[in-house]
C-alpha positions as CSV (number, residue, x, y, z in Angstrom):
1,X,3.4,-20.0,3.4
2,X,0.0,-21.1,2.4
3,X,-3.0,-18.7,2.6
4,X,-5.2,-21.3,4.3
5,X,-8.7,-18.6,4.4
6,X,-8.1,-19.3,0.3
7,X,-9.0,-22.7,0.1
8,X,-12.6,-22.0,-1.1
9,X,-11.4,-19.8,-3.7
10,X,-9.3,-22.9,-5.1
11,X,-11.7,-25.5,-4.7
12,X,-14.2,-23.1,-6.7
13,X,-11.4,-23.0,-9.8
14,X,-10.6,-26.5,-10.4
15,X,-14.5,-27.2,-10.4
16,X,-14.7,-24.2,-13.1
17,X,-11.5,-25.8,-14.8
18,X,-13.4,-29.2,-14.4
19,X,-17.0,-28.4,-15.8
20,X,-14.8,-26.5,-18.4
21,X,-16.2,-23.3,-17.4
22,X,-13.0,-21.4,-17.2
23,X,-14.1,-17.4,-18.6
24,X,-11.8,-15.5,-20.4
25,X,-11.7,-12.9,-17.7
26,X,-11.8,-12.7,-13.9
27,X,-11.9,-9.9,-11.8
28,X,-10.4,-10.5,-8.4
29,X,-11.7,-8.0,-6.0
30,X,-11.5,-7.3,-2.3
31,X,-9.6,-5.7,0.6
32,X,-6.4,-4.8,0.3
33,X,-4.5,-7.8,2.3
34,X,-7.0,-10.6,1.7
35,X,-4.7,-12.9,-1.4
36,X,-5.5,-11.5,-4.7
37,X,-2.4,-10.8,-6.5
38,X,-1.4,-14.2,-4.7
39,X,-4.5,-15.8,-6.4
40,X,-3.6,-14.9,-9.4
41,X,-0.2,-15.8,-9.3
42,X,-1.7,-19.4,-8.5
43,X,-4.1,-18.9,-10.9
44,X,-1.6,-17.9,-13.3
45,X,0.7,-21.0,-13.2
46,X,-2.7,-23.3,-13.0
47,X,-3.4,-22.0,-16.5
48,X,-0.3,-22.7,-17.8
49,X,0.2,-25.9,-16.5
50,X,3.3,-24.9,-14.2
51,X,3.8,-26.9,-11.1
52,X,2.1,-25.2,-8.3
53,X,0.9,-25.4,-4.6
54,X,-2.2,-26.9,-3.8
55,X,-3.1,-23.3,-2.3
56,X,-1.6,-19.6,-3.3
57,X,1.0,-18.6,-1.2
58,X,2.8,-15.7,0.8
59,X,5.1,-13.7,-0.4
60,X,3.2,-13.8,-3.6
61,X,6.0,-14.0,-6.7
62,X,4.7,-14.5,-10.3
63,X,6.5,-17.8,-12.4
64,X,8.4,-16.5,-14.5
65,X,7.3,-18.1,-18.1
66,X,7.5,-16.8,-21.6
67,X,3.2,-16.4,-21.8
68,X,2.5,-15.0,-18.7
69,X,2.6,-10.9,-18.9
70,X,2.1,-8.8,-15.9
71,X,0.9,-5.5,-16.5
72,X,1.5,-3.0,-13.3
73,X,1.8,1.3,-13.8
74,X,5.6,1.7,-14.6
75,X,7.8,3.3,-12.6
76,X,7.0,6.4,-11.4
77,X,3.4,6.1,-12.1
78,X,0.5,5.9,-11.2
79,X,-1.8,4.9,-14.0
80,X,-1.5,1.6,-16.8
81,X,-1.0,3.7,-19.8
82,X,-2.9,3.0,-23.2
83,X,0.5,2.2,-24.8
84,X,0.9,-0.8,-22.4
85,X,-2.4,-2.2,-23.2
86,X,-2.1,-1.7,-27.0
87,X,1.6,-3.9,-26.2
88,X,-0.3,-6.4,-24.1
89,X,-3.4,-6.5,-26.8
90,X,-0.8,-7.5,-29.3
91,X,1.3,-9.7,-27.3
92,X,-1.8,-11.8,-27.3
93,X,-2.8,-12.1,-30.2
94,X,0.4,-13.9,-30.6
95,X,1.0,-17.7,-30.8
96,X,0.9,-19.4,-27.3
97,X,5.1,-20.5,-27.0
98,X,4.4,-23.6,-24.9
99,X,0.9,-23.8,-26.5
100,X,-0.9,-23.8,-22.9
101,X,-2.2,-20.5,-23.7
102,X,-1.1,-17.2,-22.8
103,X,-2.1,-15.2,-19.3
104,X,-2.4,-11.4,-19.0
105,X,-2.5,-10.2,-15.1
106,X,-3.1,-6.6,-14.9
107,X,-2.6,-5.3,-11.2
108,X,-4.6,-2.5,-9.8
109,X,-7.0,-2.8,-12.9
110,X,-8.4,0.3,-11.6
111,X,-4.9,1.9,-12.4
112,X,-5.9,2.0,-16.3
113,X,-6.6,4.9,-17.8
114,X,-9.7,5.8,-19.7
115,X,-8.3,4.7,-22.5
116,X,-6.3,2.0,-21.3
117,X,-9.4,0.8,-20.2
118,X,-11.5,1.1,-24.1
119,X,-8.5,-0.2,-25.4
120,X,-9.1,-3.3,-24.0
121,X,-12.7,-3.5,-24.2
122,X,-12.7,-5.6,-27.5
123,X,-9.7,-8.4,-26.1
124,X,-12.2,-9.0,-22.6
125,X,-15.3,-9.7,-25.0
126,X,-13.2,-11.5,-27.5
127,X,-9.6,-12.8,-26.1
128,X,-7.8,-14.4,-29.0
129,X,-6.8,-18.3,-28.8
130,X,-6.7,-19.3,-25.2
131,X,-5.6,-16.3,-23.4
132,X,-6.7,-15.6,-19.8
133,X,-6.8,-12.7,-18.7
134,X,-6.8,-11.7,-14.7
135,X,-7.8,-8.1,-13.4
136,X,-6.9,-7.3,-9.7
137,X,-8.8,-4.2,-8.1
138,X,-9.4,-2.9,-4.2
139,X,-12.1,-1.1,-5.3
140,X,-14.4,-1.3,-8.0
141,X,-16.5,1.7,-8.2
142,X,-13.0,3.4,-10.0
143,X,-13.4,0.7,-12.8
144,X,-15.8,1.4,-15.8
145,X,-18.5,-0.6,-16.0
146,X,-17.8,-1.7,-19.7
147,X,-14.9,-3.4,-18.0
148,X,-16.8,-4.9,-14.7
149,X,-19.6,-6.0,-16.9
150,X,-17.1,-8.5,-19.4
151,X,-15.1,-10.3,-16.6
152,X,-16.3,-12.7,-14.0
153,X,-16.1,-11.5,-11.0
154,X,-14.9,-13.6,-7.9
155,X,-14.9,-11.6,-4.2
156,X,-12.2,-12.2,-1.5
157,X,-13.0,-11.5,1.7
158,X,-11.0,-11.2,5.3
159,X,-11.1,-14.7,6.9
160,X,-12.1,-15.1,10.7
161,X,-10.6,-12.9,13.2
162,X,-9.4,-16.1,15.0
163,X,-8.2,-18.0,11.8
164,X,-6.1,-14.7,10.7
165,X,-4.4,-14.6,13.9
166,X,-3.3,-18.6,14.1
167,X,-2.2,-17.9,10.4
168,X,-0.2,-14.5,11.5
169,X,1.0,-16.4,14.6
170,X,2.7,-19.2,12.5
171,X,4.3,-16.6,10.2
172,X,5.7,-14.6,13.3
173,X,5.2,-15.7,17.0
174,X,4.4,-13.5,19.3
175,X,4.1,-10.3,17.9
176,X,1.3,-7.4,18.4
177,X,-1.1,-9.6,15.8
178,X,-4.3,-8.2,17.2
179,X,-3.7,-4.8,17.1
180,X,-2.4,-4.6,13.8
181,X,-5.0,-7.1,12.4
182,X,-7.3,-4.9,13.5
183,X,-5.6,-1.9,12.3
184,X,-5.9,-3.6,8.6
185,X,-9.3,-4.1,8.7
186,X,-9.2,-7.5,9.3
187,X,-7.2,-8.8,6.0
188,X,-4.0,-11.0,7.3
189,X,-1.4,-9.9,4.3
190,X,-2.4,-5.6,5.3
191,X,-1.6,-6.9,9.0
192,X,1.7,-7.6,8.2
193,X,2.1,-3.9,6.7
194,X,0.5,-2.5,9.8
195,X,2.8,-4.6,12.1
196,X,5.5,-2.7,10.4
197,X,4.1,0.8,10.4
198,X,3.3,-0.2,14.3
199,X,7.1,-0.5,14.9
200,X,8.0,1.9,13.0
201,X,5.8,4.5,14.7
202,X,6.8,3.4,18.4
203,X,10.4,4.4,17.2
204,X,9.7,7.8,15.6
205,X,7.3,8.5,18.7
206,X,10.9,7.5,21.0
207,X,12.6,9.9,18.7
208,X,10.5,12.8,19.7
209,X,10.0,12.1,22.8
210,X,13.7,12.1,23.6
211,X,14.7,14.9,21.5
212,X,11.7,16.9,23.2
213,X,13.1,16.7,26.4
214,X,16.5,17.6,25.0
215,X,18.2,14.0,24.2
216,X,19.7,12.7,21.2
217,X,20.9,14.5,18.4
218,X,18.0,16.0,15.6
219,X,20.3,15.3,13.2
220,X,21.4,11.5,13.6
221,X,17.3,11.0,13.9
222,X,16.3,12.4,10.9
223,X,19.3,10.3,9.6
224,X,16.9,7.7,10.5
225,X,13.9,8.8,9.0
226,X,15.0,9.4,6.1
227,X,15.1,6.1,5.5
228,X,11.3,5.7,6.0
229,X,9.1,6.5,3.6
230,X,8.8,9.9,3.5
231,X,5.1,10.4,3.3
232,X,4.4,8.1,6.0
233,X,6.7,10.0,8.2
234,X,4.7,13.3,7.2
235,X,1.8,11.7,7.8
236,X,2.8,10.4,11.3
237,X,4.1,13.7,12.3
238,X,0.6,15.7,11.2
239,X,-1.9,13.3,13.3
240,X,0.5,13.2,16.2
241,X,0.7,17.4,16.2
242,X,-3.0,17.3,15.5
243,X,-3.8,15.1,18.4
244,X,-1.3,16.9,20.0
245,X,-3.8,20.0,19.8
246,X,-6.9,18.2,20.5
247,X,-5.6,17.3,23.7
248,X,-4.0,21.0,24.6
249,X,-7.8,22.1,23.4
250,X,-9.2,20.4,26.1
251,X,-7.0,21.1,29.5
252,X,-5.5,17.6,29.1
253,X,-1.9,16.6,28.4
254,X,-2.9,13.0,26.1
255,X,-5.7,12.1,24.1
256,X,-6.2,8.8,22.6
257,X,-3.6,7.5,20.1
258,X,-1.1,10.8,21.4
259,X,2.4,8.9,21.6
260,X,4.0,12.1,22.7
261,X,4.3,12.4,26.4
262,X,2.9,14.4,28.8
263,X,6.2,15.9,29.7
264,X,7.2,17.0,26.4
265,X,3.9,18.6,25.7
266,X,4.8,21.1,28.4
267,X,8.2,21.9,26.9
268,X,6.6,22.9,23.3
269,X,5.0,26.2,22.6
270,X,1.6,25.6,22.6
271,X,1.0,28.7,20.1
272,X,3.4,27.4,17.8
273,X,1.9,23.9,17.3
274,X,-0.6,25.2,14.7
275,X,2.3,26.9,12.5
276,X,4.4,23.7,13.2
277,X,0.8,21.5,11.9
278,X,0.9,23.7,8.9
279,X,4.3,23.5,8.0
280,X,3.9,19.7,7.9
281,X,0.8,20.0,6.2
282,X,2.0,21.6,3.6
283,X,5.0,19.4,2.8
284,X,2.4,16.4,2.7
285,X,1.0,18.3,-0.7
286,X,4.7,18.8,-1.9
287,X,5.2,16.4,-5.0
288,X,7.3,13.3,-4.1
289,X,10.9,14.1,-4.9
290,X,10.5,17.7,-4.7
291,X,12.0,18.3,-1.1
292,X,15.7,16.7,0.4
293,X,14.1,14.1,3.4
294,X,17.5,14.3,5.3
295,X,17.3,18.3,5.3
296,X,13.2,18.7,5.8
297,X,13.9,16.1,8.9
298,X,16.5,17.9,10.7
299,X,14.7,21.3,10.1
300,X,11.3,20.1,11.8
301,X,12.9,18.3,14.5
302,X,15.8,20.9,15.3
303,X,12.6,22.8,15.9
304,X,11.2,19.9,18.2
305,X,13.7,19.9,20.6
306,X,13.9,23.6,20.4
307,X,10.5,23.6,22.3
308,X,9.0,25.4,19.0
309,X,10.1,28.6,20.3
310,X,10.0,30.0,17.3
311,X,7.6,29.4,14.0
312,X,7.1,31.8,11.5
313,X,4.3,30.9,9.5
314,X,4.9,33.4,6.8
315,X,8.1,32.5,5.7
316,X,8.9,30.4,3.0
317,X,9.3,26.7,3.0
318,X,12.0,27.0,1.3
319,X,12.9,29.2,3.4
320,X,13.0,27.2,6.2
321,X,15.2,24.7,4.4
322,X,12.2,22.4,3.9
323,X,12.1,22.1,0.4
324,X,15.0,20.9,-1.4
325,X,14.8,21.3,-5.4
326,X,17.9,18.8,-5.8
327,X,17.9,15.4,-4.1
């Protein structure tokens, strides 16, 4: 599907690619959500002469071709490591195999390390032949400015609020658009995300509510959740708690963005919601992998429906069958 809000962005291109003004290195930057790695997909097969769509499109999938190479942090990482770079640096310098040139995306560009990022300093100033290379970045201020100042930068911002939603509309009638477009921060491909996390929320918030006034089974829910991403579930869990408390501070039984009900407030032990909080809390700074989702899951919400009659803040997590060494 055609992101329509982009059409400046391509126009702007083929006058570059017309005026032969085409740099040697772009930095896309914006919002998450707003079309960049989809840009430079587009920009990508534009380069190399590859049929392509008058506009980049959603879901954003790079051609495959023998001199495009797309440089993300490999798995189970976070960062682009100098050794990819120093592959990539050499990759170029290469002959061209269909002699359009070569392309080098590398996506979050911001995910380079130091390194990485000097290692590359040389092939942005100086690419060899007719290489192109495309940085993608959310946020600048974590990119040194050796490597913002040797690209051209070009900005992509959220369309209209009313141009996102007949865009979002077409993709999926009739869903909660505006709230989750809003949740985004205005960027169409983050709403999408949010629409998700929207639906999956309003089912973990049924979960607890029924298993807080003693239906369902703990077990065949966090059978559930542990197919969810497990941080997001932790992080659900904490805000709700939190707000949870907020509202119990003040005499009241909700408080804005509480998805627990009124009813099942009264059930919980109200002393116990700040040892269940930190329990949660501390699981969030657990390293990914390092605790059994089905197991932690049933643990916290056997201790949901129990009311949170008992908490014991001391104990061990482990303990508490909340952290899992094995997976």
């Amino acid at each position: 599907m055609e992101l329509v809000w982009l059409k400046r962005f391509t126009e702007g291109w083929h006058d570059r690619v017309r005026h032969e003004r085409v740099p040697h290195a772009v930095l896309l930057v914006g919002p998450p959500g707003t079309g960049k790695r989809a840009a430079a997909c587009w920009i990508a097969s534009t380069y190399l002469g590859v049929a392509t769509d008058a506009l980049p499109s959603h879901p954003a999938v790079p051609v495959e071709h023998a001199d495009l190479h797309w440089i993300t942090p490999e798995e189970d990482k976070a960062t682009v490591s100098i050794e990819q770079i120093r592959a990539l640096v050499h990759e170029l310098g290469l002959t061209s195999y269909e002699g359009n040139g070569k392309v080098a995306v590398i996506e979050p560009a911001n995910a380079m390390t130091v390194n990485a990022a000097n290692s590359l300093l040389k092939t942005l100033e100086e690419p060899p032949g007719d290489a192109l290379l495309i940085l993608i970045a959310d946020r600048v201020g974590h990119l040194p400015a050796t490597i913002f100042s040797r690209c051209q930068r070009i900005d992509f911002a959220p369309p209209a609020e009313a141009d996102a939603l007949a865009w979002l509309d077409r993709l999926q009638p009739g869903a909660a658009w505006v709230d989750a477009l809003r949740a985004a921060g205005g960027a169409p491909l983050a709403a999408i995300g949010a629409l998700d996390e929207m639906d999956t929320s309003a089912g973990m918030a049924r979960d607890m509510n029924a298993l807080g006034r003693g239906q369902g089974s703990a077990v065949e829910v966090a059978g559930r959740w542990a197919k969810i991403e497990p941080q997001f579930v932790l992080n659900w869990l904490s805000h709700q708690v939190r707000l949870s408390l907020v509202a119990l501070s003040a005499g009241r039984d909700s408080a804005p963005g509480l998805a627990i009900d009124e009813s099942v407030l009264r059930r919980m032990d109200s002393r116990n919601l700040f040892c269940y909080l930190d329990i949660i809390n501390r699981l969030r700074g657990q390293a990914q992998g390092s605790w059994n989702p089905q197991l932690t899951f049933e643990s916290l919400l056997i201790d949901w429906a129990d009311g949170l009659r008992e908490c014991n803040l001391d104990a061990p997590l482990d303990g508490l069958n909340l952290i899992m060494a094995s997976r």
